[in-house]
N, CA, C and O atoms as a DFTB+ gen file, in Angstrom:
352 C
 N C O
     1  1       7.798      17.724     -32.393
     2  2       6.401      17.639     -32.753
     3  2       6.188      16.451     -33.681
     4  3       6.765      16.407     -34.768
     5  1       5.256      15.356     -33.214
     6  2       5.160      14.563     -34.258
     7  2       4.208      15.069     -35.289
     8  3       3.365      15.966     -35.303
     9  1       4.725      13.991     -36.331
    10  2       3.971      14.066     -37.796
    11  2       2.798      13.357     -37.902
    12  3       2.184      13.438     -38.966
    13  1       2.255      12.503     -36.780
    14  2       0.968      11.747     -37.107
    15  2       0.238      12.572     -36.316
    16  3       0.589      13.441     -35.518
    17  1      -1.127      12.063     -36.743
    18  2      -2.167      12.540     -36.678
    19  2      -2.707      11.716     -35.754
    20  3      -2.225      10.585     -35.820
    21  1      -3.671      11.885     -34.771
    22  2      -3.943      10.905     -34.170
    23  2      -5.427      11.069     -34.517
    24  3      -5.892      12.151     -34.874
    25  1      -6.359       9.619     -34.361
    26  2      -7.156       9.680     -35.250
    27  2      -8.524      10.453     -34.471
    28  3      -8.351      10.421     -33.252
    29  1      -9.399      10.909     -34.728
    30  2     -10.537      11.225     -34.434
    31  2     -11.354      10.570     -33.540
    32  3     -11.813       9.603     -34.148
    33  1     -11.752      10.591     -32.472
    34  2     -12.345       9.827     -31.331
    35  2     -13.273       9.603     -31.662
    36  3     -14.099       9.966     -30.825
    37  1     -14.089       8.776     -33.224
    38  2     -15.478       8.408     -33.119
    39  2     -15.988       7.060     -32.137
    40  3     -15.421       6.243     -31.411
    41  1     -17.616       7.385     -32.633
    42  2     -18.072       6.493     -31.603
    43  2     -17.898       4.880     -31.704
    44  3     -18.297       4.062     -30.875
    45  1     -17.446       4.710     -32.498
    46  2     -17.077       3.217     -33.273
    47  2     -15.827       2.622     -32.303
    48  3     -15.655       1.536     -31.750
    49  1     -14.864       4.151     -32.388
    50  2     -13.620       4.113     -31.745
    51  2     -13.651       3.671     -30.240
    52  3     -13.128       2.693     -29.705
    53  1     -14.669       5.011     -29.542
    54  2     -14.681       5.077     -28.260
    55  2     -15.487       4.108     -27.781
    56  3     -15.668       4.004     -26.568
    57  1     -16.114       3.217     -28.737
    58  2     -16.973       1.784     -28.031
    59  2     -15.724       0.862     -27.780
    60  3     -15.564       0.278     -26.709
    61  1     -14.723       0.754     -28.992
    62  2     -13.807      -0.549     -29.073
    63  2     -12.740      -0.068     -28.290
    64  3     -12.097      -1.091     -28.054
    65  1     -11.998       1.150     -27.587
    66  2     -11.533       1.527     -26.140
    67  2     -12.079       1.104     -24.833
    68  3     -11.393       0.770     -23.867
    69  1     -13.880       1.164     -24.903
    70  2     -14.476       0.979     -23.732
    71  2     -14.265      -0.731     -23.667
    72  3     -14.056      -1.380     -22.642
    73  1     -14.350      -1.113     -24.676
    74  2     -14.452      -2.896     -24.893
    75  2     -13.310      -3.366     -24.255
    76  3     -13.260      -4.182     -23.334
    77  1     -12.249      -2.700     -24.900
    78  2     -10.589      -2.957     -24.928
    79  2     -10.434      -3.132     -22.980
    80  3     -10.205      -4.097     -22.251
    81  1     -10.657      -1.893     -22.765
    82  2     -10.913      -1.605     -21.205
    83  2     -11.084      -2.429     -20.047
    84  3     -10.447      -2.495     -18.996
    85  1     -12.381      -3.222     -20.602
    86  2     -12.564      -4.213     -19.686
    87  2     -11.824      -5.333     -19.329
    88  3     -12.056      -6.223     -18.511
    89  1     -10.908      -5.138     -20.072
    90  2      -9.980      -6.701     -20.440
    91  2      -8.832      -6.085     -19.023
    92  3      -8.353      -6.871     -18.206
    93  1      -8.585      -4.660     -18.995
    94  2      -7.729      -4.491     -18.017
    95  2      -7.885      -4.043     -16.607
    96  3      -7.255      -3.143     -16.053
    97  1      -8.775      -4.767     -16.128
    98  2      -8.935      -4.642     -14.706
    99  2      -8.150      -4.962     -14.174
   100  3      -7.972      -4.019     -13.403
   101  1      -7.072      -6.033     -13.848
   102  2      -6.372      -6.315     -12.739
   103  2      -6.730      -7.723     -12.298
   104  3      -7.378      -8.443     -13.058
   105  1      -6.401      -8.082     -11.292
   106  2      -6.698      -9.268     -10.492
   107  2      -7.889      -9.160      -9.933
   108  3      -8.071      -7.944      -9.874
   109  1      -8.944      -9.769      -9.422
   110  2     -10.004      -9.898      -8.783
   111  2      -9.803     -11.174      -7.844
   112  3      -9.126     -10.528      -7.044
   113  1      -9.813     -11.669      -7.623
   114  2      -9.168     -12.633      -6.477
   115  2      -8.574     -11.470      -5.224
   116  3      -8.178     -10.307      -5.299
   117  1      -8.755     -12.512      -3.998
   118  2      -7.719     -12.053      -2.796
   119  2      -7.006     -12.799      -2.941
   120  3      -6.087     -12.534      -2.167
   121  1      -6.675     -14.084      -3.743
   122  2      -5.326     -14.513      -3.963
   123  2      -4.332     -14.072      -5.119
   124  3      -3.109     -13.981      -5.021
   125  1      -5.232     -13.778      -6.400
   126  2      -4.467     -12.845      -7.422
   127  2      -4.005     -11.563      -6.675
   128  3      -2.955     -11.081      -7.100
   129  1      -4.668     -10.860      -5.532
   130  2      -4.125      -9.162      -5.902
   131  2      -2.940      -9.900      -4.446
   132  3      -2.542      -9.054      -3.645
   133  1      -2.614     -10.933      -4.284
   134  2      -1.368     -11.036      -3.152
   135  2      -0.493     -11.482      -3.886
   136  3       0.563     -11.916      -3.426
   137  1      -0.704     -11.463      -4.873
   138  2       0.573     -12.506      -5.752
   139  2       1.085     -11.016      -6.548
   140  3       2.286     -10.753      -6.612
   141  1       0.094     -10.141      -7.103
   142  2       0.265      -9.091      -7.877
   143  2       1.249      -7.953      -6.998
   144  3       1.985      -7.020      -7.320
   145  1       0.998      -8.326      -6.245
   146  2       1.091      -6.947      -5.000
   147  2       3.049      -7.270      -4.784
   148  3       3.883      -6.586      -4.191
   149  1       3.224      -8.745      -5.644
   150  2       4.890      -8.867      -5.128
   151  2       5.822      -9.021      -6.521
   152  3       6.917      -9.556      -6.700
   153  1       4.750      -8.197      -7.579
   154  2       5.505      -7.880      -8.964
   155  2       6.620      -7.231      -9.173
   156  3       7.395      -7.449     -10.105
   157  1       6.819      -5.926      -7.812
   158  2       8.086      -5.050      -8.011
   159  2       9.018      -5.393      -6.872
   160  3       9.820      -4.580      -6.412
   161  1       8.837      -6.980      -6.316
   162  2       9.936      -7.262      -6.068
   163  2      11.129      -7.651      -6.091
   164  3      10.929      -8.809      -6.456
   165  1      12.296      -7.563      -5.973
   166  2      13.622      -8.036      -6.254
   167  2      14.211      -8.847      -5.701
   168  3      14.768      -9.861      -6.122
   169  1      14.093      -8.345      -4.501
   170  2      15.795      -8.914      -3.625
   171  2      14.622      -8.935      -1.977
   172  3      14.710      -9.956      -1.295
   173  1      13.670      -7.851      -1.505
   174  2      13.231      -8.722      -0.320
   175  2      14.055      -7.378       1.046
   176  3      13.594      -7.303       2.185
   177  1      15.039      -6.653       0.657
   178  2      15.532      -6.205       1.733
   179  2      14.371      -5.025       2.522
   180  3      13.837      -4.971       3.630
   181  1      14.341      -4.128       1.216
   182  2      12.798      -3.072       2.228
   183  2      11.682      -4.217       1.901
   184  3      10.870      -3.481       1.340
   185  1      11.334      -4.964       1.880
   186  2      10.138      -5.394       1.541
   187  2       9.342      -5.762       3.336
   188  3       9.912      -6.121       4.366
   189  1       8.035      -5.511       3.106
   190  2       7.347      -5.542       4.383
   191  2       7.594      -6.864       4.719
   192  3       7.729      -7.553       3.708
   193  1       7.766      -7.821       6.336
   194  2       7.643      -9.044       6.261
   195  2       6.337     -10.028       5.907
   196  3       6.430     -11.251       5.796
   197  1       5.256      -9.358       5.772
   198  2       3.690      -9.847       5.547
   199  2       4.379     -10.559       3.513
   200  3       4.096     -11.583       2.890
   201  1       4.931      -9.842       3.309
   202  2       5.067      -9.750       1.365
   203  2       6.091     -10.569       1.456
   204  3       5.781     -11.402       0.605
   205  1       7.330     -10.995       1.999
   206  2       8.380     -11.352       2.111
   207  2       7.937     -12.644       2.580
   208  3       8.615     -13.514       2.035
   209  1       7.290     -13.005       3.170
   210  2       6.691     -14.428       3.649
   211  2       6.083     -14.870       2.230
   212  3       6.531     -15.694       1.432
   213  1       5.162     -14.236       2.170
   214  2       4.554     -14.400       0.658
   215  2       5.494     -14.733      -0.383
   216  3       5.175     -15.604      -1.192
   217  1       6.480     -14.221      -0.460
   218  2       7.498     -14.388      -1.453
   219  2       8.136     -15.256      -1.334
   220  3       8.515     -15.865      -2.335
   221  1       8.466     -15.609      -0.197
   222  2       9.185     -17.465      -0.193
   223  2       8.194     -18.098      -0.269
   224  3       8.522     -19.007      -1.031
   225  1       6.771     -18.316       0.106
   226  2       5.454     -19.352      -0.030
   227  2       5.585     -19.960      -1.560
   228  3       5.358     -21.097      -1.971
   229  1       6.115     -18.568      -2.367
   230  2       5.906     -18.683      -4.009
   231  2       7.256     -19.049      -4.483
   232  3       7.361     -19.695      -5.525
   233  1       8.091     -18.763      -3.944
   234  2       9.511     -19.409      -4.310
   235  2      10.222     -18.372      -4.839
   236  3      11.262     -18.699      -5.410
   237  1       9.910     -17.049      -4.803
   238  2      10.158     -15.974      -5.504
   239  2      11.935     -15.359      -4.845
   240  3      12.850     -14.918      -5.539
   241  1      11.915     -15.567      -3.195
   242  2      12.614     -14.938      -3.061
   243  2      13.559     -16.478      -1.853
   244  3      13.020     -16.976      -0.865
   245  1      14.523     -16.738      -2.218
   246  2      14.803     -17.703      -1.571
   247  2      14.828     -17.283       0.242
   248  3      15.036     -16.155       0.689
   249  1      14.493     -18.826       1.245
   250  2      15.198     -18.671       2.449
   251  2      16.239     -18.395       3.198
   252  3      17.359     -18.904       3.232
   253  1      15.933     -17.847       3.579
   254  2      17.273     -17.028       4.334
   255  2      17.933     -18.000       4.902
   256  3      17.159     -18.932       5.118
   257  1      19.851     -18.406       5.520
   258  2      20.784     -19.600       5.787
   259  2      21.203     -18.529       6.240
   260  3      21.685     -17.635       5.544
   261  1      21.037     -18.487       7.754
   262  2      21.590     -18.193       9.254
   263  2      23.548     -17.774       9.409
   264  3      24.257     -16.823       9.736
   265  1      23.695     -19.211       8.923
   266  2      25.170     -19.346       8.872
   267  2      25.557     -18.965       8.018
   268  3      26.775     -18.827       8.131
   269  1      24.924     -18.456       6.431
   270  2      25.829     -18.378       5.369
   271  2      26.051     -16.687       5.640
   272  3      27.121     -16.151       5.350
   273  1      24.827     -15.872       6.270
   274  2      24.465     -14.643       5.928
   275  2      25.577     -14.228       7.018
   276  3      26.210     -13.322       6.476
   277  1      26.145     -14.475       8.372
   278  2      26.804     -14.521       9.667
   279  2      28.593     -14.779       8.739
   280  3      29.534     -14.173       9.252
   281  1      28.907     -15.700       7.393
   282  2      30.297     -15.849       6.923
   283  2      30.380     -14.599       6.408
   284  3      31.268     -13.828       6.769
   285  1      29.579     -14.315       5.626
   286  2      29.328     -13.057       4.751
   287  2      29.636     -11.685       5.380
   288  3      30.624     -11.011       5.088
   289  1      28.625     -11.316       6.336
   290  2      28.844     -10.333       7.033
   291  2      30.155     -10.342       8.112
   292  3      30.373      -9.326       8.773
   293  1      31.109     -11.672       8.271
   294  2      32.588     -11.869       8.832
   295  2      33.589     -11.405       8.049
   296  3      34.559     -10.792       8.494
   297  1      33.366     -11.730       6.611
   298  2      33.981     -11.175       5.792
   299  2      33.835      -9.601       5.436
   300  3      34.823      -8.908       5.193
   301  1      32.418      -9.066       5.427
   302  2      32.693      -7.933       4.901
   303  2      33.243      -6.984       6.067
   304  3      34.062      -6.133       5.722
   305  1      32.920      -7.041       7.240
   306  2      33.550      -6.852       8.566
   307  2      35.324      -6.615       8.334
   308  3      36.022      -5.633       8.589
   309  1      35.655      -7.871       7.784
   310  2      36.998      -7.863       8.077
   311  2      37.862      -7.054       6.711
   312  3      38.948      -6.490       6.841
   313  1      37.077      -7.167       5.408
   314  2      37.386      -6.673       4.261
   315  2      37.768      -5.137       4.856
   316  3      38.841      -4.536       4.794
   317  1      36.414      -4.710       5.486
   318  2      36.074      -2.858       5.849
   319  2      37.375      -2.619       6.842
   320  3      38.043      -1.611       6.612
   321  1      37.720      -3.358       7.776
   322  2      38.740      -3.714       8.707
   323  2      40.370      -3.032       8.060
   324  3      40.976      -2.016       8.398
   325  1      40.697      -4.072       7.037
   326  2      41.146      -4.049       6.177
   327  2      41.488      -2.733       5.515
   328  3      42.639      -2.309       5.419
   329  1      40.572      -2.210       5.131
   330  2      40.913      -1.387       3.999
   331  2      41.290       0.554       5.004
   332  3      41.941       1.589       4.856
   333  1      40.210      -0.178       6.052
   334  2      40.622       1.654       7.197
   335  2      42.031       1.117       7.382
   336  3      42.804       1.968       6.942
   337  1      42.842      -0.177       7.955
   338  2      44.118      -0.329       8.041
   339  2      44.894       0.638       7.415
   340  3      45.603       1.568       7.800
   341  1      44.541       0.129       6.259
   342  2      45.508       0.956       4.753
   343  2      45.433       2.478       4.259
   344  3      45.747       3.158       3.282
   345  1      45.017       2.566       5.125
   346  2      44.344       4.713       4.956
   347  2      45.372       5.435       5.767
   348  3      46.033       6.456       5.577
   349  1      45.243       4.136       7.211
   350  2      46.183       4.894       7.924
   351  2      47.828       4.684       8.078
   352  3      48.489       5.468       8.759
């Protein structure tokens, strides 16, 4: 249980909340709410491709390299390969 008090909702208060308020709308643009809309992105793997386009336009999420992603997945192929070997 806290020890403060929280203060009394006068009308002084509940004007400078309503004031405060307005400041947090969001984006208003159709180009702000497409840029906003790719804040909780990371990495791009579930991401829809409509947002994922968007996200390289902005530089957010680099282009994908054909050949590098094809060494990668040779390796992990052969790593997984590898390691059932050693089980049995």
């Amino acid at each position: 249980m806290s020890l403060r008090r929280s203060p009394r909702l006068t009308p002084e208060l509940l004007a400078a909340k309503r004031r405060n308020a307005q400041h947090s709308t969001g984006p208003r643009t159709a180009a702000g709410k497409q840029i906003s809309k790719l804040n909780g992105l990371k990495h791009g793997r579930y991401a829809l491709p409509e947002n994922l386009r968007l996200a390289r336009l902005h530089g957010m999420v680099p282009a994908e390299a054909p050949e590098e992603f094809r060494r990668v997945e040779q390796a992990s192929v052969t790593a997984a390969r590898l390691c059932d070997d050693s089980k049995s």
